[in-house]
N, C-alpha and C positions, 0 to 999 in steps of 0.2 A: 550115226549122224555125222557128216562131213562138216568140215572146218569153216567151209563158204557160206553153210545155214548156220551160225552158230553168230550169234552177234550179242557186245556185252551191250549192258543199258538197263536203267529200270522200266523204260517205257517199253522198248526188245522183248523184255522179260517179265511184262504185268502179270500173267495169266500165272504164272508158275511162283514169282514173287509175289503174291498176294494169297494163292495160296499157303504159301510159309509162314508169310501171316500170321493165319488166321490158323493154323497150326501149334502158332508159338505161343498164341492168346489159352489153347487149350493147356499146353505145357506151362503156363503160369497158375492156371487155375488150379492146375495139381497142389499145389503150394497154398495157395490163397484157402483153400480149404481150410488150411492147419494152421493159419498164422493169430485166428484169435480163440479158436476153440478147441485148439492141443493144451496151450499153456493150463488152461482153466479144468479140462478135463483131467487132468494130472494132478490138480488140486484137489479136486471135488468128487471126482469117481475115483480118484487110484490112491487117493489122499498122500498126498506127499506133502511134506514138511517141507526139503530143501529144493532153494532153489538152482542148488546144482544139479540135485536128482531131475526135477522137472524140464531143465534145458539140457539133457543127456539125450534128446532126443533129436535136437538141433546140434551137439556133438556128432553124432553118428548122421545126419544127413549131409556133412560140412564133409568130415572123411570121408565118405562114400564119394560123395559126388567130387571133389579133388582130386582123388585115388584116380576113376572113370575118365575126367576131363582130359588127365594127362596121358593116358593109353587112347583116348579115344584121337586126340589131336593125331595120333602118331599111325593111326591105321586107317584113320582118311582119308589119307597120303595115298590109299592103293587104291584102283579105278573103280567104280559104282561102292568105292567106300562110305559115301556121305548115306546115302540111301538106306544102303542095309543097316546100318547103327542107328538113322531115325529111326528103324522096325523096330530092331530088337530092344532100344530104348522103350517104346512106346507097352514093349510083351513084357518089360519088366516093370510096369505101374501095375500090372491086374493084381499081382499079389498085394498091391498096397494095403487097398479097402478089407482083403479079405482078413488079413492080420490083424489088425486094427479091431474089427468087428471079434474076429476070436480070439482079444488078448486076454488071458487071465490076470496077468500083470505088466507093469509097467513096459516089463522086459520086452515083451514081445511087438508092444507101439516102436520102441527104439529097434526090434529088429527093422519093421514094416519101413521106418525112415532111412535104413539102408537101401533099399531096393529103392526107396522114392529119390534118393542122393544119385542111383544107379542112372535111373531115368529120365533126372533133372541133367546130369553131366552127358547122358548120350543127346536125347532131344532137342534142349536146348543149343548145346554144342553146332550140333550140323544144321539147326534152321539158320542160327549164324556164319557159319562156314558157307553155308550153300548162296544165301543171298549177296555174301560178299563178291562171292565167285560171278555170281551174276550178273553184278551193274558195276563191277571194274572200278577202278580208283577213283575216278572223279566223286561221283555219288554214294561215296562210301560212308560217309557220317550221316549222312540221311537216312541213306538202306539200315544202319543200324539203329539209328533213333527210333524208324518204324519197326523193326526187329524188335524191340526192347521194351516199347511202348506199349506194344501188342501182348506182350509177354508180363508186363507189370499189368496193364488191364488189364485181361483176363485174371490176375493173380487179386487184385484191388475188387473186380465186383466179387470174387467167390467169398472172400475175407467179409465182405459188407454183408454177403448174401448168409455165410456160414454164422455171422454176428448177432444177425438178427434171429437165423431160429433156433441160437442156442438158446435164448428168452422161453422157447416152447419146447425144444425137441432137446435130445440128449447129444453131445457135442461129438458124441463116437458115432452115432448113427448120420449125423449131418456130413462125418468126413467117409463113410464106407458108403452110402448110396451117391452121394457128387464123383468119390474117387472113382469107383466102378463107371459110370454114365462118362465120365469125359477120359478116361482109360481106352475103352471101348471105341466111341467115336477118331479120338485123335489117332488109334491103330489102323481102325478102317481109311483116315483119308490117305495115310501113311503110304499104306499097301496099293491102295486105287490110283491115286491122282498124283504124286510123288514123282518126280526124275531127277535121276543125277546130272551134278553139273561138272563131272569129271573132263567134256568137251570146254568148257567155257573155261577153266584152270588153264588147259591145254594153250587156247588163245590168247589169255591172258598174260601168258608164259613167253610165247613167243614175242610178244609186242615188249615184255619187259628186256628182253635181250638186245641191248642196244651196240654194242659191238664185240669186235670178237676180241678184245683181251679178255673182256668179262664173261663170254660165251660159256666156256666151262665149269668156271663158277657158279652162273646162276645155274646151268640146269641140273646141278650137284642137289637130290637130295638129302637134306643134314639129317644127323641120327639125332636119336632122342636123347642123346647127354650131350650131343654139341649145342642143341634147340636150349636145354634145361641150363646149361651154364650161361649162354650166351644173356636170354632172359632173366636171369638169375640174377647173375654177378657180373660178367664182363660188360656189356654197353650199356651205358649209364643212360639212358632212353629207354630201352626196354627194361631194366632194372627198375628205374623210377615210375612204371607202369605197373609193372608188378608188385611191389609196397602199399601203392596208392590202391591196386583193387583189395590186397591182403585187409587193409587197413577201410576199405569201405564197407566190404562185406562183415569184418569184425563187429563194426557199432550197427548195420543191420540185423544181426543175428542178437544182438543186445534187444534191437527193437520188437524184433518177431517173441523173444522167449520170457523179454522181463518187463516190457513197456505195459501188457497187458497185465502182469502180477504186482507192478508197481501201481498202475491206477485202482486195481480193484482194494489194493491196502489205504488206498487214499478216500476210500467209502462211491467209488464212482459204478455207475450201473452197468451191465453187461453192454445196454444199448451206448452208452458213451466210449466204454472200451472197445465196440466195434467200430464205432465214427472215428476214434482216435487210429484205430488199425489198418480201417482202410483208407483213409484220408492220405496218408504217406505214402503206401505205393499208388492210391490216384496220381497226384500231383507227380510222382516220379515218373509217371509213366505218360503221363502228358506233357510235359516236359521236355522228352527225350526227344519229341520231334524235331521240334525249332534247335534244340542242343545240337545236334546230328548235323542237321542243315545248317548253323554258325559256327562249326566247328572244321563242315569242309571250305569257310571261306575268311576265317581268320587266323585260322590253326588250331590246335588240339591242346596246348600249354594253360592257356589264358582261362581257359574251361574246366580244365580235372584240377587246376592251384585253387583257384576261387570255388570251386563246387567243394573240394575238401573239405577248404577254410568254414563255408556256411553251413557245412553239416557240423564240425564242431561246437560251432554258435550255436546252433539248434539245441544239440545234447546239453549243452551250458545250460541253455533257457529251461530243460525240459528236467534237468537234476535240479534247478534253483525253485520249482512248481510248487506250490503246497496246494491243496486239496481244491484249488478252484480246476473248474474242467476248460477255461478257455484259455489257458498257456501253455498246456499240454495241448491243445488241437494247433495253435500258430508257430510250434516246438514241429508237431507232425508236416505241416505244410511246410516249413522251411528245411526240414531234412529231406523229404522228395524235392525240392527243387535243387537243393545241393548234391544231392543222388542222381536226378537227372542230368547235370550238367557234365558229371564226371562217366555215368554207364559208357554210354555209347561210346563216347569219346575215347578210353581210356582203347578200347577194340580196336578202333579204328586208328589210334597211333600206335597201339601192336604192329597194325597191318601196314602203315605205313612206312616202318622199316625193315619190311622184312620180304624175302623175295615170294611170288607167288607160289611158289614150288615148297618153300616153307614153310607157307602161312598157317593150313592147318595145325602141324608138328607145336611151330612156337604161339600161338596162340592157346593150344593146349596146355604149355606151359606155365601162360599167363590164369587163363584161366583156372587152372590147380591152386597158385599161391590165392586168387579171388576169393575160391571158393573154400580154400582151407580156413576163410575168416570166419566163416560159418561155427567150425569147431574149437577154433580159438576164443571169438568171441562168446560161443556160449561156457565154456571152461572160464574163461575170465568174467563174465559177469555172475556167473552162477556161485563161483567161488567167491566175490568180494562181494556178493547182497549177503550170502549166507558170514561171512565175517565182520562186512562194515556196515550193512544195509544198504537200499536200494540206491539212493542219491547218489552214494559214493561211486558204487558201481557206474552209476553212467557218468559219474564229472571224471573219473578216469579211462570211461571209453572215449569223453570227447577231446580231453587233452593229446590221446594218441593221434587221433581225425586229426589236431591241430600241425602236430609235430609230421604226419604224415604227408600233408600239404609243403607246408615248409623242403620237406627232400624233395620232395615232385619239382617244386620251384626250382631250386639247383639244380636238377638233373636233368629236367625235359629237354630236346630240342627247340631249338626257336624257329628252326623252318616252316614254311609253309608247308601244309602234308604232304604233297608230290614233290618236294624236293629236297626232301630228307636224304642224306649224301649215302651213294651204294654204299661205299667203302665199309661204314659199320655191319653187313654184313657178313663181315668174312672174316 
């Protein structure tokens, strides 16, 4: 494809961006599967006592999927990279269902959620990466709020869906015929209808080049430990981006492994622990639209400080609960809209410091500490229900949310997103 057909935009690029979509909705559902009928399965069929042992499962999809994120950002980088790691993303979910189906023990669901970690950090990864590529800076918070959106709904009905027929069906056979069936599909459109958008980086690249002292620099690019420091610890921008997802993903892995074991202790029915389950990635995922779209036109600070702050308040409300079920469902709704206001966002002010030639690399980067919340957060809540009981556990995931806001405030940029200063790149 020549350079001359190649043009950024979301409207440019509907047919392929809407695709990715509706891609990403499938790569949510892998997850939504598991999010209210793992916890319970582990209770009920594999019987387990602790609730460290039961969120070992969301340990190992947190590392998996951080491990992946961070090699996957970095081999992007090479031409029709985006493409091929959607594929082979998508070839390592079939093993999910099947493991799951023939676990004899526990051990073997915590293998199957590696592979699902595997799958989560390739797939998801490059529907992100790809769309960015495609509608260029301006409409960047948008492209990801529908990114994201698509991706918690699909994640939000499987949860609702998976909720409802664990009331009738067994909660391992609800995640091995869904895993299989959208395994499948999401590989076939992968392989079919799929194109790399290794030309549109290309253009992307060159319009970022705006003179020639910088010339050299930007089309530098960075290795994977200049990407991982930078991100990391040197620019207090991407640093404060990095924290804030560590620390978002932590109190959601809280929510995915112990929100459901903490209601059923409170005598609530399976059908309320699905309403409660999927209610929060709904709203989060609806959300992320209008988030995405006011994010490209007030800036990206004002959105991941106060989305923190109100996922905090959320978990406050939702650790102070006693056995009524409608403070736990207003606890769910106001954690998806403080999840929403920070998801996209937090991407989309990655991407806006950093050059395009970089972007996959350090976004990768980001996404590894996100996603490492997974593992942490279920190590930390699993460890202090089983020592303090459940409340505590989550009044001390939401004190972090709190404190984790607070550095974001100090640290962000206050630019508008396209005018975030090169200098911090280099």
């Amino acid at each position: 494809m020549s350079s001359t057909r190649v043009r950024l935009g979301l409207r440019e690029n509907l047919g392929q961006f809407s695709l990715l979509v509706a891609i990403n909705a499938f790569v949510g559902a892998m997850v939504g599967l598991e999010r209210s009928a793992l916890p319970l399965a582990g209770r009920e069929q594999f019987h387990l006592s602790s609730s460290l042992a039961v969120l070992s499962f969301i340990i190992a999809f947190g590392t998996s999927k951080a491990l992946v994120d961070l090699a996957a950002g970095a081999l992007a980088e090479r031409r029709g990279g985006r493409r091929r790691l959607l594929i082979v993303g998508w070839a390592l979910a079939l093993p999910v269902p099947l493991l799951i189906w023939a676990a004899p023990g526990w051990w073997l669901v915590v293998a199957a959620n590696l592979f699902l970690g595997a799958n989560q950090g390739l797939a998801w990864s490059m529907t992100v990466n790809m769309k960015i590529d495609l509608v260029g800076p301006r409409r960047r918070g948008l492209a990801l709020g529908l990114n994201e959106a698509a991706g918690y709904g699909g994640l939000a009905i499987a949860t609702a869906v998976a909720g409802a027929l664990v009331a009738t069906v067994s909660p391992r056979a609800v995640v091995e015929v869904g895993g299989a069936a959208i395994a499948l599909i999401g590989l076939a459109a992968s392989v079919l209808f799929v194109k790399d958008t290794s030309t549109h980086v290309a253009l992307e690249q060159a319009d970022h080049i705006a003179d020639a002292a910088s010339r050299a620099d930007a089309r530098r690019r960075p290795t994977l430990r200049h990407a991982f420091e930078q991100a990391s610890l040197r620019v207090p921008g991407l640093r404060a981006c990095s924290q804030a997802g560590l620390f978002n993903n932590l109190n959601d892995g809280l929510a995915w492994g112990l929100t459901p074991l903490f209601l059923s202790a409170q005598g609530a029915s399976s059908d309320q622990v699905a309403a409660v389950a999927a209610l929060y990635p709904a709203v989060w995922a609806i959300g992320q639209i209008p988030a995405g779209a006011a994010s490209d036109r007030i800036g990206r600070r004002r959105l991941i400080v106060s989305g923190m702050l109100v996922q905090a308040a959320a978990l406050a409300m939702l650790a102070a609960s006693g056995g009524a079920f409608g403070a736990p469902l207003v606890a769910a709704a106001l954690l998806g809209a403080g999840t929403a206001a920070v998801y996209p966002t937090l991407i989309a002010a990655i991407s806006d410091q950093t050059p395009p030639l970089a972007r996959a690399t350090t976004v990768g980067v980001y996404r590894f500490w996100r996603d490492l919340g997974y593992a942490l957060g279920g190590a930390v809540a699993g460890a202090t229900a089983d020592a303090l009981g459940y409340r505590w556990a989550i009044a001390i995931v939401a004190a972090l949310t709190g404190l984790s806001g607070l550095w974001a405030a100090a640290e962000l940029p206050r630019d508008r997103p396209w005018r975030v200063p090169a200098q911090q790149h280099r």
